[in-house]
Structures are given as C-alpha cells and as structure tokens.
C-alpha positions as CSV (number, residue, x, y, z in Angstrom):
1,X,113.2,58.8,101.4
2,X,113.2,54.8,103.0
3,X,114.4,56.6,106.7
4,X,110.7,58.5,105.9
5,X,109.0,55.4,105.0
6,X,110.7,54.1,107.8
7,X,109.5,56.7,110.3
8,X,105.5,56.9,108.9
9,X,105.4,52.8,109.9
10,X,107.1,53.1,113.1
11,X,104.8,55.8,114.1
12,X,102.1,54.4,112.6
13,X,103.0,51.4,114.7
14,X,103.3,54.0,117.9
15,X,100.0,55.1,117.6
16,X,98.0,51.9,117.4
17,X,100.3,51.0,120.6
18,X,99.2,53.9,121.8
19,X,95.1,54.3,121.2
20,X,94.8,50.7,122.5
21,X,97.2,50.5,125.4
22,X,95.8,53.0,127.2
23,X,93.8,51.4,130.2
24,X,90.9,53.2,131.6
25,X,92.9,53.9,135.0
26,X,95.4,55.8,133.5
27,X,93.2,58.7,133.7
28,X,93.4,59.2,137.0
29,X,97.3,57.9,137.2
30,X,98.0,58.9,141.4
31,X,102.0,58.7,140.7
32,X,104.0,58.3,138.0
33,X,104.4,54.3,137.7
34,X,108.1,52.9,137.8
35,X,109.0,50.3,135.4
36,X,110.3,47.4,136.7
37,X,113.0,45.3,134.8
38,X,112.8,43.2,131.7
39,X,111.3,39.9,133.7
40,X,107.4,41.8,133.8
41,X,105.0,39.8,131.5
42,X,102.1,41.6,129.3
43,X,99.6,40.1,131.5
44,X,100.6,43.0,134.8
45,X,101.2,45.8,132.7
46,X,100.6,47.1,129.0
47,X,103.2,47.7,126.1
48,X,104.3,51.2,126.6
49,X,106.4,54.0,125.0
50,X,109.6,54.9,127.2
51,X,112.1,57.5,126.9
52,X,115.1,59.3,128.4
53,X,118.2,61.3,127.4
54,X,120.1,58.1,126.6
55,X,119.8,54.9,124.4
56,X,118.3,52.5,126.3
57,X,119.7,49.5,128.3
58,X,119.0,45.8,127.8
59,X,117.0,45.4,131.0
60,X,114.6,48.8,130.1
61,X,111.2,47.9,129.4
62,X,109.2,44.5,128.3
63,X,109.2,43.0,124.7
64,X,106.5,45.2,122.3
65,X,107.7,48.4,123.9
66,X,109.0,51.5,122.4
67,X,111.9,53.9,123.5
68,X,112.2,57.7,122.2
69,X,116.0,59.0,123.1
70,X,114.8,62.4,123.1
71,X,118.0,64.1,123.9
72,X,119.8,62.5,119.9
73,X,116.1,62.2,118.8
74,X,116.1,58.8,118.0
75,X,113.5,55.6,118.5
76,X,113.9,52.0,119.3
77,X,111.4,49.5,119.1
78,X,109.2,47.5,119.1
79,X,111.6,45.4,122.1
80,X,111.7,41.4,121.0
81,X,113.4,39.0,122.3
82,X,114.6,41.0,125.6
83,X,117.0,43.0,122.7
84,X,116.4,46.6,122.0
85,X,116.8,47.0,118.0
86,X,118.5,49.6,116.0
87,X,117.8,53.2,116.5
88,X,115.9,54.8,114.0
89,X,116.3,58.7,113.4
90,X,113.9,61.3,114.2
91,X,115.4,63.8,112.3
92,X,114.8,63.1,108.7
93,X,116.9,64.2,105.7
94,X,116.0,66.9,103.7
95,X,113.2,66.9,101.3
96,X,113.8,65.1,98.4
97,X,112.7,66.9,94.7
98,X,110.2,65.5,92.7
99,X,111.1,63.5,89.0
100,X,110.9,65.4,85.4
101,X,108.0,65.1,83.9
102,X,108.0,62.8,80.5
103,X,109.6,64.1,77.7
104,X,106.8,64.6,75.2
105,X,106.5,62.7,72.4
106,X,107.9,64.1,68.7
107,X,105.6,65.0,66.3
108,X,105.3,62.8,62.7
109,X,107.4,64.6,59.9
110,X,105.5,66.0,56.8
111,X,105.3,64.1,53.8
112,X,108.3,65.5,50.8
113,X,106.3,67.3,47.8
114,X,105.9,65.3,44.8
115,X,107.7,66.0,41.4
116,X,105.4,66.7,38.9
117,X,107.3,64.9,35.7
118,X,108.0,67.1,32.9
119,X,104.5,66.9,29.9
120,X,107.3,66.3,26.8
121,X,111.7,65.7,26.2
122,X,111.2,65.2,23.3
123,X,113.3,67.9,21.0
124,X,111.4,69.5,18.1
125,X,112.3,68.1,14.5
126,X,114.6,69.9,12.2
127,X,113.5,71.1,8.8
128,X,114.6,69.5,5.5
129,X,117.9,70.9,4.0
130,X,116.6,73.1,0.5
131,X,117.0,71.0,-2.8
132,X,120.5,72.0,-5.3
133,X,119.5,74.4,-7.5
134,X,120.5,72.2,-11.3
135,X,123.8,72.4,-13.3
136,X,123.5,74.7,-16.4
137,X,124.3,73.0,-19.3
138,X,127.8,73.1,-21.2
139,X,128.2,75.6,-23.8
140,X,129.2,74.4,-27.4
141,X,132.9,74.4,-28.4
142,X,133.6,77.5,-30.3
143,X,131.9,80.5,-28.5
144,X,131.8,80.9,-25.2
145,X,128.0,80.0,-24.4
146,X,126.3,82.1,-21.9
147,X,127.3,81.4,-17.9
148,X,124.2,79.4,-16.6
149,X,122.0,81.1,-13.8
150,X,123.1,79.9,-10.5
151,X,119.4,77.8,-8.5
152,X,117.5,79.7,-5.7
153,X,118.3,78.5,-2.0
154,X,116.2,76.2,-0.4
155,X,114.1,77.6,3.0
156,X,115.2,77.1,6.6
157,X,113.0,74.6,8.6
158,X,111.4,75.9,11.1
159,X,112.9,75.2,14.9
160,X,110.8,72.8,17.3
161,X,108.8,73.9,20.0
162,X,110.8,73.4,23.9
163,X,108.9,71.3,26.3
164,X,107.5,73.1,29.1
165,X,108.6,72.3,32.6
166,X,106.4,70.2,35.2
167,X,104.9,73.2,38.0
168,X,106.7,72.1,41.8
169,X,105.0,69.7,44.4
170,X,103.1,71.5,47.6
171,X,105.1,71.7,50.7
172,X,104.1,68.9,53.3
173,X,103.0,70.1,56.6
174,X,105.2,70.4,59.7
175,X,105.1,67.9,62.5
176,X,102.7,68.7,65.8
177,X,105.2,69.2,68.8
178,X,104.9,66.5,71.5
179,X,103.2,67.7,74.9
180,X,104.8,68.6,77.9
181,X,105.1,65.7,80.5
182,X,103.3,66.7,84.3
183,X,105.3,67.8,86.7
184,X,107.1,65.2,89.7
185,X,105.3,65.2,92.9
186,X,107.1,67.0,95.5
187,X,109.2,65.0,98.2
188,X,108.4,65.1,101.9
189,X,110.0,67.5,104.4
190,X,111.8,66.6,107.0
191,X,110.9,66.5,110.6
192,X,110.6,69.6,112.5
193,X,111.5,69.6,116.7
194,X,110.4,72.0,119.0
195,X,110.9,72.1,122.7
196,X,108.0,73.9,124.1
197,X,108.5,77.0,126.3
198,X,108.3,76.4,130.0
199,X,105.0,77.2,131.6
200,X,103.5,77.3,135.1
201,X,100.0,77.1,136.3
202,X,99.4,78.6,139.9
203,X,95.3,78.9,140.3
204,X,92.9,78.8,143.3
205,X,90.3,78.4,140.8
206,X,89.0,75.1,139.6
207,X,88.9,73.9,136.0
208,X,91.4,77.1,135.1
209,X,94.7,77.1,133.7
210,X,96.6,77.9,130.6
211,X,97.2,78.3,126.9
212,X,100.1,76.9,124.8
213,X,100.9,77.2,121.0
214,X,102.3,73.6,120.3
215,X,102.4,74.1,116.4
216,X,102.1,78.0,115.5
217,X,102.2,77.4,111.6
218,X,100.5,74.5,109.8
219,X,100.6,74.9,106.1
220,X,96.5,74.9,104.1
221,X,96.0,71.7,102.3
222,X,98.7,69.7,104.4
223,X,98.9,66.8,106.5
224,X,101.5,66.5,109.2
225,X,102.0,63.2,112.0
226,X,102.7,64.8,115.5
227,X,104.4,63.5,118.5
228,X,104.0,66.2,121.8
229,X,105.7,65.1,125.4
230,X,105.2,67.1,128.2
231,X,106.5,66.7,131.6
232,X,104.2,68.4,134.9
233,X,106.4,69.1,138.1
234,X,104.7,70.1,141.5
235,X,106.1,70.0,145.4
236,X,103.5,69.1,147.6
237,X,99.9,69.5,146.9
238,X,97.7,66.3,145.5
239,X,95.7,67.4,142.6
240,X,94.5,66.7,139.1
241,X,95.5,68.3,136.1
242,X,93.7,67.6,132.6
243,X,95.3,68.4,128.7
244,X,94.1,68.5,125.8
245,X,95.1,69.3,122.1
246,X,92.9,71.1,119.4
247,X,93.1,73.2,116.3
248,X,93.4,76.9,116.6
249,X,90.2,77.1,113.6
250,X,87.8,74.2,116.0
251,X,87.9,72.2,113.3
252,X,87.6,68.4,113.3
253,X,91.1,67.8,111.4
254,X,93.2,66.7,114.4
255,X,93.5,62.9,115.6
256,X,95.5,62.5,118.7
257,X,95.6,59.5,121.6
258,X,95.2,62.3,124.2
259,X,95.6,61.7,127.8
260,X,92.4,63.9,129.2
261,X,93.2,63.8,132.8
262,X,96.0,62.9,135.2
263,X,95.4,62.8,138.8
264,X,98.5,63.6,141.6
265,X,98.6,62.2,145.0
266,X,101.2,63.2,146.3
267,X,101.4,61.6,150.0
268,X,105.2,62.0,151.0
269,X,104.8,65.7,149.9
270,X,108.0,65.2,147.6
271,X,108.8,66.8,144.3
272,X,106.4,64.4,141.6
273,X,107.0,65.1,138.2
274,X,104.4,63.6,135.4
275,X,104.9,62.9,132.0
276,X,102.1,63.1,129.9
277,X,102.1,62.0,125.8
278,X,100.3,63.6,122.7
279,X,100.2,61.7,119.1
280,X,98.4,61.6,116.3
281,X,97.8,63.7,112.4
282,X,96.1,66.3,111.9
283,X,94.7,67.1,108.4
284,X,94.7,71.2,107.7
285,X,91.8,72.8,105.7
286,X,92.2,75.8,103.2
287,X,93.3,78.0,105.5
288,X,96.6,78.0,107.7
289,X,96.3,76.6,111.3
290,X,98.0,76.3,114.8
291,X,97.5,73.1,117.7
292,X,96.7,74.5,121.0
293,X,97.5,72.4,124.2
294,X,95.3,73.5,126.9
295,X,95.9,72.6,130.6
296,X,93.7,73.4,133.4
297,X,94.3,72.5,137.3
298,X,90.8,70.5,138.1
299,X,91.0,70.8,141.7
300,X,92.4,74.3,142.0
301,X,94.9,73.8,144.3
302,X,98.1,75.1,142.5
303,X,98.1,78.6,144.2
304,X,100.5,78.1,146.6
305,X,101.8,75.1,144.9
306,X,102.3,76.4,141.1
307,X,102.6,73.3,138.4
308,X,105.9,73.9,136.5
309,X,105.5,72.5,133.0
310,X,108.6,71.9,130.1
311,X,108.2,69.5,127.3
312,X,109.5,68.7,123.6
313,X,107.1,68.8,120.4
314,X,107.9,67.0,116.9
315,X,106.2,67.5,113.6
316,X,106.1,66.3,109.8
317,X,104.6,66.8,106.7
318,X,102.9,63.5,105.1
319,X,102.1,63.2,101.7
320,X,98.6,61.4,103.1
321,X,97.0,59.7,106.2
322,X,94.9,56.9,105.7
C-alpha cells in the first residue's frame, strides 16, 4: 500500500512537471533535442521526464528531472543535488483486501423474573386433645358393686388449612442482537503495462492517419492515472505528425498533458525517431470505456515514406483524483 502512495505522489508530481514544462515550441519540435550533460542550468532548457532501457547515470539529465527505466519499469526522480535517487517501482503489488467491518455491539440481557413470596407458612393449628371420661366410683366392701361405665372419647380437631404457593415471575425479554459493522473499502489494484502494437502510417493524404486502442477495458464508476509513450520512426521525408488521446464514449472524463503536434525536419535525410508522451486520469462514467490514441500525418507525405510507430502504455486504478 505505501509503494501506491508512493507512486500517486510521484506521478502526481510527473504531471504538474509535465502540464507546465511544456513550452509553446515544442509543438512544432524539428528534431528530437539531445540532452546535454548534468552542467545545463534551468534557465536554457526546462525540467523534463527521460527514459531508457537502463537505470540512469550520474551525468543524465539536470536537477528536478525525472527518469522512467522502462525496460525493469521503474522511476527515479526528481534529480537533486546532481544524484539520481532511489528507484521507485512501477509495478505495484497486488491489491490489498479491505478491513472487517465492526463487530456489532451485544444486545442488553433481559431482566430475571421476580419471585412472587409465598401469601402464608404459617401451619394450621391442631385441635384440643378430648377431655378423660371420669373414674366410676368404688363399690362397697361386701358385694361386688356394679363395673362403672367407661367416658365417651373426646372429638378429633380439625387439620389446618396449607398455604397456597406464590404464582411464578414473567419471563424477561431477550437481548436485541448488535448490527452488523460496514463492509472494508476495497484496496487498490496494481499497475497494469501494455506495450502497444506496432503501427505504420503511409498516406498521400493530409490530416489522415490511424486508430489505436490504448486502454481497450476501463471499468464504469473507476478512476485510473495513465502514463502512454510512443516512439515515431521515419527515413527521409520532413513532415508533421499530430496525437491525440480521447475516450471511446466522447466524454469529457479524460485529463492528459497531450503533445498535439510534432513537426520533422529531417535535413540529412537519416533515420529520425520521435518520442512523444501521454499522462494524465481519466474518470469513467456508468458505462465501460476504451482511450483511443489518434495519429494523423499533417502534411501527407508518408506514402513513400511510411511512419513506423511502437510504444509502451501503463495504467492504474485510483481510489480518487482530486
């Protein structure tokens, strides 16, 4: 995830270098300008973006310049102090996953029944034991008297009543379950890097050329930074050749520090080859979209001198551009 960060400021950085280093000449650029060693001073020639197939040496470039390896797809810069810094990757990790959502929050227990206490314990009272039923009296001496009756029994008592029991407490009510935390934000992709299919435009007619596909899939409801180099090769023939970069739908959700037009005058009649640099974001609507580069030969003279074209296209997925 930092390499990302990393990446969105450096680019960032890349494209304000970019949008205001361009000078108004380099529109009509008549060769490809050789840069001198490290002793130029900002005050002859702008801060620029370099590359090559190699990191770059000590004596490449002026301090605030930038250097794209684009062979191990790295970037150094900005220079400073005549030292080239460490390289910084172009090719990100993968795509990190989001965090867990919150776990929700438990819901308050239920209250425990009260116990209804019983109405009485108290034990009913026993009845009173029956009175002794009296002695007969003694029969005189002489003749046995008459056997005495024997007394009735005294009644039971009658048993006390049993205390009723105390009717059970309600049951509390459960807890409310906790809701479910949001779901993490997803992590960004990684970088995607293309190298375009080589091209040729070979026209008699002005202001014609061709068609290419730079980005064939961009994802609705996305935003992506893009970095497009393309290098133009002809033999002989001065020229001009113009490029430009728009979405396949025409809509108005690409930004890009396009280079409109580059002129070719090629005096010596040598092999020339060009490079010329796309960058920018583009924001994609609801629907899915594709960048188109369009080239067209201004002058029409590519007929018999056919413009050979190869170049290298890099894409990511931003969570936002601001």
């Amino acid at each position: 995830m930092n390499s990302h960060k990393a990446f969105n400021r450096v680019f960032a950085t890349v494209c304000v270098l970019t949008l205001f280093a361009v000078q108004p000449g380099f529109a009509a650029t008549k060769s490809v300008i050789k840069i001198k060693s490290a002793g130029r001073t900002a005050n002859s020639i702008p801060n620029t973006i370099l590359n090559g197939s190699s990191a770059p040496t000590k004596s490449l470039g002026i301090n605030g310049d930038f250097y794209i390896d684009t062979k191990n797809l790295n970037i150094y810069g900005p220079k400073k102090n005549n030292e080239w810094p460490a390289a910084i990757p172009l090719r990100g990790a993968a795509g990190v996953a989001g965090t867990d959502g919150k776990t929700g929050t438990p819901g308050v227990a239920g209250s425990d029944g009260k116990t209804v206490t019983n109405t009485s314990t108290v034990s009913g009272t026993s009845g009173a034991t029956g009175a002794t039923g009296a002695t007969g009296a003694t029969g005189l001496a002489g003749s046995n008297g008459a056997a005495g009756s024997n007394g009735a029994a005294g009644e039971t008592g009658a048993a006390g009543a049993s205390g009723s029991a105390g009717p059970a407490g309600p049951t509390g009510p459960a807890g409310s379950t906790g809701a479910t935390g949001a779901p993490g934000a997803t992590g960004v992709t990684s970088i995607s890097v293309t190298a375009l299919t080589p091209w040729t435009i070979s026209t008699a007619a002005p202001g014609t050329g061709t068609l290419v596909t730079a980005f064939p899939v961009l994802s609705p409801n996305k935003n992506y930074v893009f970095t497009i180099i393309v290098n133009a090769t002809r033999s002989q023939n001065p020229g001009q050749i113009k490029g430009t970069i728009e979405l396949n739908s025409k809509l108005a959700g690409l930004k890009s520090s396009v280079v409109t037009t580059y002129g070719i005058a090629n005096i010596d009649q040598t092999i020339l080859t060009s490079e010329i640099m796309f960058h920018g974001s583009i924001s994609v609507g609801a629907s899915a979209d594709a960048a188109i580069l369009k080239f067209l030969d201004i002058t029409g003279t590519s007929l018999n001198d056919p413009i050979s074209f190869t170049g290298f296209a890099w894409l990511t997925e931003v969570g936002s551009i601001t």
